[in-house]
Residue frames as a rotation matrix with the C-alpha (Angstrom) as fourth column:
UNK 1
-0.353 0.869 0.347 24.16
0.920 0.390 -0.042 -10.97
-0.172 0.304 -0.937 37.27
UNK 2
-0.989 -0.028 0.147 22.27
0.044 -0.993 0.105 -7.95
0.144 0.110 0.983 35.89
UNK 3
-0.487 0.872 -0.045 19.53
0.400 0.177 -0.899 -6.75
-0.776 -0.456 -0.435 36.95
UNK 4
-0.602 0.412 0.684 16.68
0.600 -0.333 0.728 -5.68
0.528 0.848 -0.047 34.38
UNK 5
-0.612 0.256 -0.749 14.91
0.636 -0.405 -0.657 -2.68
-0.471 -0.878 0.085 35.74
UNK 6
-0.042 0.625 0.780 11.52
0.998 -0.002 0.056 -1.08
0.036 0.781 -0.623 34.07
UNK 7
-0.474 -0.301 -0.828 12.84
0.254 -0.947 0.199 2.41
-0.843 -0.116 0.525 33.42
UNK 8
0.508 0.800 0.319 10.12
0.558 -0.023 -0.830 3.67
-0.656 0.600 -0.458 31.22
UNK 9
-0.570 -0.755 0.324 11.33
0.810 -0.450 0.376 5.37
-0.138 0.477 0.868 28.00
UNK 10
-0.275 0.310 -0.910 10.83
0.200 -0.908 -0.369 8.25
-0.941 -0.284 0.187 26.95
UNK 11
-0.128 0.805 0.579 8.40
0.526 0.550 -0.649 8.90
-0.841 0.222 -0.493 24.29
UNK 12
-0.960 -0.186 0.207 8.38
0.267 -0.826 0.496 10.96
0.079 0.531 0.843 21.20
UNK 13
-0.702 0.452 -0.551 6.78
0.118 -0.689 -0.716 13.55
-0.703 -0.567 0.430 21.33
UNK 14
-0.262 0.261 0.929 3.56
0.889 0.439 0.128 12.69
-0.374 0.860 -0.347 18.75
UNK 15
-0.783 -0.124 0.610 2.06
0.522 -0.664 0.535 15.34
0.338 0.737 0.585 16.44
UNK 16
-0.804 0.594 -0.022 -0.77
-0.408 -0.579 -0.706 17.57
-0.432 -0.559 0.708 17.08
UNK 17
0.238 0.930 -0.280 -3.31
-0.959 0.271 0.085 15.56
0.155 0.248 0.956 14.77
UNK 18
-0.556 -0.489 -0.672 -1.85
-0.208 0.865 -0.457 12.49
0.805 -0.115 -0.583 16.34
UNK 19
-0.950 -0.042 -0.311 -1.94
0.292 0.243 -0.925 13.55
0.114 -0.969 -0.218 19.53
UNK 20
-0.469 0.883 0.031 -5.72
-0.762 -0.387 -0.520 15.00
-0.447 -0.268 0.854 19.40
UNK 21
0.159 0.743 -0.650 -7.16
-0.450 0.640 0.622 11.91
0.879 0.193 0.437 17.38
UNK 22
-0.661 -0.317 -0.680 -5.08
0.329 0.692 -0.643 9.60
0.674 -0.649 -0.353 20.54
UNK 23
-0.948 0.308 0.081 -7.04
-0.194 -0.356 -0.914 12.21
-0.253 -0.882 0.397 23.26
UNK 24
-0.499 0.863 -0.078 -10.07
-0.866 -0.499 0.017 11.59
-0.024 0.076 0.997 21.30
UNK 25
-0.197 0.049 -0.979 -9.94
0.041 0.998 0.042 7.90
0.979 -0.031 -0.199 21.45
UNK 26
-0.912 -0.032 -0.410 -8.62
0.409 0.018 -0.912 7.84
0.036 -0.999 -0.004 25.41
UNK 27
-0.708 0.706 0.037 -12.44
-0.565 -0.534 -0.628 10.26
-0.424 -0.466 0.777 25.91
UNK 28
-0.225 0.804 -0.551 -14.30
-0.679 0.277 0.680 8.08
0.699 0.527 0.483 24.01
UNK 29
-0.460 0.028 -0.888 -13.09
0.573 0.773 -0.272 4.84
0.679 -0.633 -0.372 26.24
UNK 30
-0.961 -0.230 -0.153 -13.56
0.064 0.355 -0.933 6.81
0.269 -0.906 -0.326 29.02
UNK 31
-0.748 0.637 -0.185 -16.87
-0.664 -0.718 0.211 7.79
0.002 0.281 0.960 28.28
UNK 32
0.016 0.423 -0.906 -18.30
-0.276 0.873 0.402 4.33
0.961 0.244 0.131 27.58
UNK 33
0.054 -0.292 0.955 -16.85
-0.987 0.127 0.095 3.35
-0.149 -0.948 -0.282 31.53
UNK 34
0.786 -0.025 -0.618 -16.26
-0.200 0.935 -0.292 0.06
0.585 0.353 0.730 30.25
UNK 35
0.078 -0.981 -0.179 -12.44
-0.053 0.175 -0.983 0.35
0.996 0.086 -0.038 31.93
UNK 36
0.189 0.067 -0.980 -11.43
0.888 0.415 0.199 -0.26
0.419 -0.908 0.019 35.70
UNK 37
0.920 -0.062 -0.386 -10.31
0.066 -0.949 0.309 2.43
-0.385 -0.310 -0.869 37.88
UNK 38
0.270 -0.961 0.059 -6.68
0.214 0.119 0.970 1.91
-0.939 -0.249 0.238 37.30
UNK 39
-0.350 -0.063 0.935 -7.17
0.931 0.092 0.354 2.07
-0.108 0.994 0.026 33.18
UNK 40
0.736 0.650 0.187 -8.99
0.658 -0.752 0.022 4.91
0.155 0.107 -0.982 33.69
UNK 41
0.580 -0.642 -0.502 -6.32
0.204 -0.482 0.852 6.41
-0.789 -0.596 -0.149 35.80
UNK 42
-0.265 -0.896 0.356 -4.07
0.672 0.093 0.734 5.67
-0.691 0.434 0.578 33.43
UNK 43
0.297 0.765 0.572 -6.28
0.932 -0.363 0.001 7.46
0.208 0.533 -0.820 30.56
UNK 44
0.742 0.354 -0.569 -6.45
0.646 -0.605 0.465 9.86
-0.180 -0.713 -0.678 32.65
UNK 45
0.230 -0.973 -0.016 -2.94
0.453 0.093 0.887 10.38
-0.861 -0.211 0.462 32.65
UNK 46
-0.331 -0.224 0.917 -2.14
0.833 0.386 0.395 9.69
-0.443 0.895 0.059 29.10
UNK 47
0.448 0.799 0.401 -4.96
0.894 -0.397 -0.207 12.47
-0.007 0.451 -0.892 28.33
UNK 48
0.873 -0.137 -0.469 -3.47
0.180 -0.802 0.569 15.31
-0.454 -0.581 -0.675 30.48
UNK 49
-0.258 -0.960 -0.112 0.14
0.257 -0.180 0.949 14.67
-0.931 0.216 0.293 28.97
UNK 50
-0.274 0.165 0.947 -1.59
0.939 0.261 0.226 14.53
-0.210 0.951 -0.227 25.38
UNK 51
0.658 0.626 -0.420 -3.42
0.719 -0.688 0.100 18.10
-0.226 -0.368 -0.902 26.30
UNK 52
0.402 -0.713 -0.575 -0.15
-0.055 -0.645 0.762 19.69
-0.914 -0.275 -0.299 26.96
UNK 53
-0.392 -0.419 0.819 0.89
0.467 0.677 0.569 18.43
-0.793 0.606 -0.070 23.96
UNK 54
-0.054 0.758 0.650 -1.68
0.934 -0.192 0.301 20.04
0.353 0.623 -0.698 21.97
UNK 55
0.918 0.373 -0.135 -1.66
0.396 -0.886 0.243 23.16
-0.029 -0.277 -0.961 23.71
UNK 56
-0.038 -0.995 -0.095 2.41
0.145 -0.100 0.984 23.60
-0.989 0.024 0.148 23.07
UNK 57
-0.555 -0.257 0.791 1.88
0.766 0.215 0.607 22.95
-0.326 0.942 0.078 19.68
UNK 58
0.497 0.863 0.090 -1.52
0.866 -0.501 0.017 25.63
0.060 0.069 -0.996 19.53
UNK 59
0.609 -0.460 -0.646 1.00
0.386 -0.539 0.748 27.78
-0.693 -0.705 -0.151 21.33
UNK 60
-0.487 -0.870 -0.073 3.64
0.018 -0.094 0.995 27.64
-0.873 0.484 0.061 18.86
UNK 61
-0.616 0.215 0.758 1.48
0.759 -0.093 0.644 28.24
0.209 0.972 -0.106 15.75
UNK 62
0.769 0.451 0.453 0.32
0.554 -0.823 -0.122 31.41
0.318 0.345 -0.883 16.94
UNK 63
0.312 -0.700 -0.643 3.22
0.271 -0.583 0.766 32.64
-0.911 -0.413 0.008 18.10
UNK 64
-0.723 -0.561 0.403 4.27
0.456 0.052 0.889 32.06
-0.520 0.826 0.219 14.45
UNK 65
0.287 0.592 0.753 1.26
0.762 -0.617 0.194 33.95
0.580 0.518 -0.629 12.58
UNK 66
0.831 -0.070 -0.551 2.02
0.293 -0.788 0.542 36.61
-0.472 -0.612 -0.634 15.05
UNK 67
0.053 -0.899 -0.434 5.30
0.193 -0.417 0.888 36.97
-0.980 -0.131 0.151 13.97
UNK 68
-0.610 -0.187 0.770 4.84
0.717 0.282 0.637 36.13
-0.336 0.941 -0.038 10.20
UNK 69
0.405 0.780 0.478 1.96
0.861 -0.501 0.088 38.72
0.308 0.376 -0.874 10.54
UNK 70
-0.422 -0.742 0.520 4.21
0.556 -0.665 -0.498 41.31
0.716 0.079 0.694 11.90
UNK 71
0.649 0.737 -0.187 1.86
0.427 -0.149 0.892 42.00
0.630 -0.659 -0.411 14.99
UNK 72
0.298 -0.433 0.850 2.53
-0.479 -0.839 -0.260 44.83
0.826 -0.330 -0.458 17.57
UNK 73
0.860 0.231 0.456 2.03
-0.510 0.450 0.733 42.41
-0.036 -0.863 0.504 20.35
UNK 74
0.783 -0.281 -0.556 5.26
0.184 0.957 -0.224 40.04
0.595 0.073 0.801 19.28
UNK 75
-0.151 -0.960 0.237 7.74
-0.558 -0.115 -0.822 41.98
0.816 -0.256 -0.518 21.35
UNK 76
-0.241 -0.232 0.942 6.50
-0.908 0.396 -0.134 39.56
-0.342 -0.888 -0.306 24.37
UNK 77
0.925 0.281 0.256 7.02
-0.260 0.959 -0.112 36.70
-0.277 0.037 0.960 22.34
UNK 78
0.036 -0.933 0.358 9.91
-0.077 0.355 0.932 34.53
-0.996 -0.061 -0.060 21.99
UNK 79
-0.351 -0.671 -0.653 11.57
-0.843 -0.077 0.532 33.88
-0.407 0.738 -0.539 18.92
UNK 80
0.730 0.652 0.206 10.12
-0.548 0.738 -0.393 30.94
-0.408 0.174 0.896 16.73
UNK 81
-0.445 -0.721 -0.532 12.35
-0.884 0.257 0.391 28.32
-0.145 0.644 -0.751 16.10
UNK 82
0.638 0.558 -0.531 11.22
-0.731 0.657 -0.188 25.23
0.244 0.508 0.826 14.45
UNK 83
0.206 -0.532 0.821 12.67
-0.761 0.441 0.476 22.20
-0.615 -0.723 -0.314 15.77
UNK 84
0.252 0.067 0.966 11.99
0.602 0.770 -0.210 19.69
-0.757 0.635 0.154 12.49
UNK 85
0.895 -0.240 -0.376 13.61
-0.444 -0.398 -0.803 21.99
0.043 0.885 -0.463 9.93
């Protein structure tokens, strides 16, 4: 017999004007308080991962004007590689 076990996948990883309209939804709800604690929680959650998300992506488009701009500052930045080329 097999068992069926709820191993969450693993999400892709959404865009930055994805992921900031999704965080701006998830603050509206939570804003209204319409949701239990536990929805909230979740929100909650959902928000923080969505954040990082958005700040990675901020991250990685100035790192890239920095470099494209030839700035003195890029020797303490990594290398830009572009994962979707």
């Amino acid at each position: 017999m097999t068992v069926k076990r709820n191993v969450p996948r693993k999400q892709k990883t959404p865009t930055f004007e994805k992921a900031l309209k999704e965080l701006e939804t998830l603050v509206e709800s939570l804003e209204q308080g319409d949701q239990s604690l536990e929805e909230s929680l979740q929100s909650f959650e959902r928000g923080v991962t969505l954040t990082r998300v958005c700040q990675e992506a901020l991250q990685e488009a100035e790192q890239k004007v920095r470099i494209l701009n030839g700035d003195a500052r890029t020797s303490a930045l990594e290398p830009f590689s572009d994962d979707n080329e």
